[in-house]
N, CA and C atoms as an extended XYZ file, in Angstrom:
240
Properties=species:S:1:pos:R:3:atomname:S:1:resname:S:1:resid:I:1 pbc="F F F"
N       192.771      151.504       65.015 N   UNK     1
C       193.538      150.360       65.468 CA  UNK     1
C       194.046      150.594       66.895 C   UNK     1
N       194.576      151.485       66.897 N   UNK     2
C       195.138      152.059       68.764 CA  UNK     2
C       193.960      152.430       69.548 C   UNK     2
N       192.748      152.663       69.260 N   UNK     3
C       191.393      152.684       70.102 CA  UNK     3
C       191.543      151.520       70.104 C   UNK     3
N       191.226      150.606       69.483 N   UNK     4
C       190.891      148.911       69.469 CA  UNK     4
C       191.988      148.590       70.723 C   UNK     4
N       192.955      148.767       70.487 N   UNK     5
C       194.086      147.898       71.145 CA  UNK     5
C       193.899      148.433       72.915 C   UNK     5
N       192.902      150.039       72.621 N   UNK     6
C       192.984      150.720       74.721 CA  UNK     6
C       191.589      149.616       74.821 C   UNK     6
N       191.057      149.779       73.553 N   UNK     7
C       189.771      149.154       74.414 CA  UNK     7
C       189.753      147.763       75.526 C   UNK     7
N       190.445      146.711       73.995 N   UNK     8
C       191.331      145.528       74.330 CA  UNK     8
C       191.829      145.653       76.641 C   UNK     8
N       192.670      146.633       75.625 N   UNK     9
C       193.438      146.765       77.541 CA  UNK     9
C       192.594      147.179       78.483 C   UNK     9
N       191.568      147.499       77.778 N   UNK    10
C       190.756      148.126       79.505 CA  UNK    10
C       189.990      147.113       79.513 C   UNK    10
N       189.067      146.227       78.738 N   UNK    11
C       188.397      145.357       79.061 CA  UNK    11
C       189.126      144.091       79.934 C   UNK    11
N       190.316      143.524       79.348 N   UNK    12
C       191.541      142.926       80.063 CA  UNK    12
C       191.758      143.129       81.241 C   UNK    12
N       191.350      144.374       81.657 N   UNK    13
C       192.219      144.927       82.998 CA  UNK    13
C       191.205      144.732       83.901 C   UNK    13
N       189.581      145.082       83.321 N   UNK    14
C       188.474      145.134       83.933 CA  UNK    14
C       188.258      143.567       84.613 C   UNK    14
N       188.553      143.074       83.586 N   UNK    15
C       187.932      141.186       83.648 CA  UNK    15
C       189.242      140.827       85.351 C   UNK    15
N       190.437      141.446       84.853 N   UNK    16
C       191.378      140.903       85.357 CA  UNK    16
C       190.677      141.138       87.123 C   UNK    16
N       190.450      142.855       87.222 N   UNK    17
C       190.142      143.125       88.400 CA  UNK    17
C       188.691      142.296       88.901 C   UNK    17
N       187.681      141.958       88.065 N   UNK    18
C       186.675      141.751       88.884 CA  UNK    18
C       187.127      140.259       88.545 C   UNK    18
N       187.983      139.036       88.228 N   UNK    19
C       188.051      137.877       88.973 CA  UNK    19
C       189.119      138.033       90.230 C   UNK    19
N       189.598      139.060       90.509 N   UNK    20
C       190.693      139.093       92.058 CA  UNK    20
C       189.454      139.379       92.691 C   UNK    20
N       188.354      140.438       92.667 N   UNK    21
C       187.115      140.183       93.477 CA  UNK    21
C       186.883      139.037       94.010 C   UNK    21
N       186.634      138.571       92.532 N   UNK    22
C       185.260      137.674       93.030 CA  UNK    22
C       186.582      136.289       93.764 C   UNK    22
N       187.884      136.496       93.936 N   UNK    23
C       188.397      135.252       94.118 CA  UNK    23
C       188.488      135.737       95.751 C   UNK    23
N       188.884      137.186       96.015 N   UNK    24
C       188.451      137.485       97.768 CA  UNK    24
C       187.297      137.131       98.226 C   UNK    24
N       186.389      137.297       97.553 N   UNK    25
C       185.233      137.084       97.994 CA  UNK    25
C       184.650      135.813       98.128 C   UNK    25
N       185.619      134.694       97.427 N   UNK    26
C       185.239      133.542       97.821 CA  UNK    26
C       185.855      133.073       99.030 C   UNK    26
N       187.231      133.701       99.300 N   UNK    27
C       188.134      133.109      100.456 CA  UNK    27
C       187.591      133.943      101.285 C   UNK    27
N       187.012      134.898      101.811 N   UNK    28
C       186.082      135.696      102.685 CA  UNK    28
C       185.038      134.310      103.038 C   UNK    28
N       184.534      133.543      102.479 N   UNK    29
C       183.424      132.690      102.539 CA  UNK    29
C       183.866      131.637      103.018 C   UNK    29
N       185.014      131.279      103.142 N   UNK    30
C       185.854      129.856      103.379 CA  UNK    30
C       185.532      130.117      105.221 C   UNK    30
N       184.723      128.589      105.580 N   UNK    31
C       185.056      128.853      107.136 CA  UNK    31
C       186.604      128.115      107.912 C   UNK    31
N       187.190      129.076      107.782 N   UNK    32
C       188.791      129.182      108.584 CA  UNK    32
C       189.042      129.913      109.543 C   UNK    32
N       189.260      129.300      110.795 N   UNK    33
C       189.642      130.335      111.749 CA  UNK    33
C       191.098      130.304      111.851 C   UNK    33
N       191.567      131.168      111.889 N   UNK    34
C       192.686      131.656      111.879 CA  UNK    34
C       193.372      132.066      113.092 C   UNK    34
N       194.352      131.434      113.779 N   UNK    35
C       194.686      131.626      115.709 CA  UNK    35
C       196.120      131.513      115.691 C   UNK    35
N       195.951      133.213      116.008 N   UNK    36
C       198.149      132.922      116.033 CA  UNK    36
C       198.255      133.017      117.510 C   UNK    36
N       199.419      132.265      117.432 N   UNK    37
C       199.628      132.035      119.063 CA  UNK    37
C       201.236      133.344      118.981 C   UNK    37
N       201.508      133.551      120.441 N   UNK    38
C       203.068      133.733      120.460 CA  UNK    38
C       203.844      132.925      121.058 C   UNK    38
N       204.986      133.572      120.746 N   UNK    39
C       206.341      132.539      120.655 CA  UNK    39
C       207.031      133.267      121.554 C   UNK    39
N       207.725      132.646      122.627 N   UNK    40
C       209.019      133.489      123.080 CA  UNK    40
C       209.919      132.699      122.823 C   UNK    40
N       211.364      133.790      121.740 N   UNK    41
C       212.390      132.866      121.359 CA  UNK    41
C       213.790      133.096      122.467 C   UNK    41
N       213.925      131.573      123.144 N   UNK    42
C       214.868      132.010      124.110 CA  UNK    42
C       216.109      132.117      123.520 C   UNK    42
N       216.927      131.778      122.104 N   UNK    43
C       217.806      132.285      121.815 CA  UNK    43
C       218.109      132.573      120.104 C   UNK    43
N       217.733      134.234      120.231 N   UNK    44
C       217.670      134.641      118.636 CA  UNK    44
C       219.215      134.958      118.329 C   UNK    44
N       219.873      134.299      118.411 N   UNK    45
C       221.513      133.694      117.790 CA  UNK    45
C       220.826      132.761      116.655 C   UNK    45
N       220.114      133.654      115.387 N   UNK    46
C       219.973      132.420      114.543 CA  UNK    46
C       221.423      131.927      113.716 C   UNK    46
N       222.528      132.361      113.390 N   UNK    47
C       223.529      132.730      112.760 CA  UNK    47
C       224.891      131.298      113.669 C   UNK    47
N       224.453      131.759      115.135 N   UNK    48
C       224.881      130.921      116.124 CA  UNK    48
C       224.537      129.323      115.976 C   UNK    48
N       223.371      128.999      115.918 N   UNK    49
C       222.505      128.209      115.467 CA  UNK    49
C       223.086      127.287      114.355 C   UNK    49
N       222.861      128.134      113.265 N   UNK    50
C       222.924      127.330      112.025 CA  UNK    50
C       224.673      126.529      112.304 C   UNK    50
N       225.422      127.398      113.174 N   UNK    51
C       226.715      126.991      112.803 CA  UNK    51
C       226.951      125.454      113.710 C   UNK    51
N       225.990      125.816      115.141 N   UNK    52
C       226.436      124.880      115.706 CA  UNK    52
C       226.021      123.469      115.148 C   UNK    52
N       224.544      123.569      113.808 N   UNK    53
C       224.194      122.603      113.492 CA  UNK    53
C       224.611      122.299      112.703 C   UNK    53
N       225.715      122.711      112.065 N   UNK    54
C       226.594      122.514      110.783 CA  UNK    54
C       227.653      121.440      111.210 C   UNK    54
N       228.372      122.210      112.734 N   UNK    55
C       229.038      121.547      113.431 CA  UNK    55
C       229.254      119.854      113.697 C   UNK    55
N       227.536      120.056      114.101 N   UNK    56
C       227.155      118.652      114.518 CA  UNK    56
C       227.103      117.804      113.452 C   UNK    56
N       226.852      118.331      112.499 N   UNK    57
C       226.578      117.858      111.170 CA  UNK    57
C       227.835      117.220      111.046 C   UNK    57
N       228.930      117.806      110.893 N   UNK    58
C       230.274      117.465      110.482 CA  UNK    58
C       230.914      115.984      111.752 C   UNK    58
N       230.340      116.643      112.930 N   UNK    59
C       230.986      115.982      114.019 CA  UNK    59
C       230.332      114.303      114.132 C   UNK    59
N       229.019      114.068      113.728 N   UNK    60
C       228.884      112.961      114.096 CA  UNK    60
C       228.318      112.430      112.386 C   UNK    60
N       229.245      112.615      111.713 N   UNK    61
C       229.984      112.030      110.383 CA  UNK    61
C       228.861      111.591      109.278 C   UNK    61
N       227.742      112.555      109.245 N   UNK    62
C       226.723      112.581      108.487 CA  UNK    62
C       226.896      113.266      107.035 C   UNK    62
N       227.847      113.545      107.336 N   UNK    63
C       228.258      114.793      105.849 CA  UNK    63
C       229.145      113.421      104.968 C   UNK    63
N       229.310      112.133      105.377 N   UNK    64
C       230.078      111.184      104.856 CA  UNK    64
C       229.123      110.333      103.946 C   UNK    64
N       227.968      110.119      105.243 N   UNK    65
C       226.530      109.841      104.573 CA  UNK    65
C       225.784      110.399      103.501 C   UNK    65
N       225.951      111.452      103.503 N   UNK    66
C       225.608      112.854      102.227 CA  UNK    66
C       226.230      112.475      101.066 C   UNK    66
N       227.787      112.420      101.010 N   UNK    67
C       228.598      112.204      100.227 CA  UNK    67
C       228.033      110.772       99.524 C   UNK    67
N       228.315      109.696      100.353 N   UNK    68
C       228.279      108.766       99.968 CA  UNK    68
C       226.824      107.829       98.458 C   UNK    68
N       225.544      108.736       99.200 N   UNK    69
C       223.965      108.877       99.071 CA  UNK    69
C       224.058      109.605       97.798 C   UNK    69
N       225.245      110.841       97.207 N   UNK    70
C       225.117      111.689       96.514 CA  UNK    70
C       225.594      110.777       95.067 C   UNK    70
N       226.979      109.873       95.535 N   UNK    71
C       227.485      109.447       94.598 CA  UNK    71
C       226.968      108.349       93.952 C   UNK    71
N       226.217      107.317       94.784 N   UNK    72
C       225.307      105.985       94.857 CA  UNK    72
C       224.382      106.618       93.743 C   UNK    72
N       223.751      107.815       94.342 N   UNK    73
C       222.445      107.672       93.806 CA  UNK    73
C       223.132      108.738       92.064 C   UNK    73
N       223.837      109.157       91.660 N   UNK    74
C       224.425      109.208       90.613 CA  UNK    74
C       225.002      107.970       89.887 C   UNK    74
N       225.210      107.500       90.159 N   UNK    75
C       225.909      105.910       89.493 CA  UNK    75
C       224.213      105.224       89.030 C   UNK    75
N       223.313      105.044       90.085 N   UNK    76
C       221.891      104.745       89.497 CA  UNK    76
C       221.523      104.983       88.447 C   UNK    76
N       221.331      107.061       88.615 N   UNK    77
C       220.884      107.406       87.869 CA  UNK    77
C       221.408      107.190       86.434 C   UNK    77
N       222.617      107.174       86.208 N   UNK    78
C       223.376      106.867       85.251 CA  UNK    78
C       222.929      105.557       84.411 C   UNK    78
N       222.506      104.385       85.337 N   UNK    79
C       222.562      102.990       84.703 CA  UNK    79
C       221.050      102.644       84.374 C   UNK    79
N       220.194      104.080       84.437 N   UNK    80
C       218.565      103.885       84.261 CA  UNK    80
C       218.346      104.540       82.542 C   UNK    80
């Protein structure tokens, strides 16, 4: 019964490995060219960033819109 069950696992393991083959070997065949460009980042303040867009967020009264969109579309959902 415990031979049965390694055999089980090695055949499993075998099948498992030769379809990750054969699935490289199909994306090997795919014609994709692949072209990374670079980037120069003029300001890696990502932390800086997020805040000032939080900011803005708050400042030109979109977070009211949020609110408002959140509660609307709960009252909907409710009456469906």
């Amino acid at each position: 019964m415990v031979v049965n069950a390694i055999q089980a696992m090695t055949n499993w393991g075998a099948i498992q490995a030769h379809s990750i083959d054969s699935v490289l070997v199909l994306v090997s065949k795919l014609p994709v060219s692949v072209t990374l460009f670079a980037q120069q980042v003029s300001d890696p303040d990502l932390l800086g960033q997020a805040q000032r867009a939080w900011g803005h967020f708050i400042q030109s009264g979109q977070i009211w819109a949020l609110v408002v969109g959140v509660i609307v579309g709960y009252f909907i959902r409710g009456m469906v």
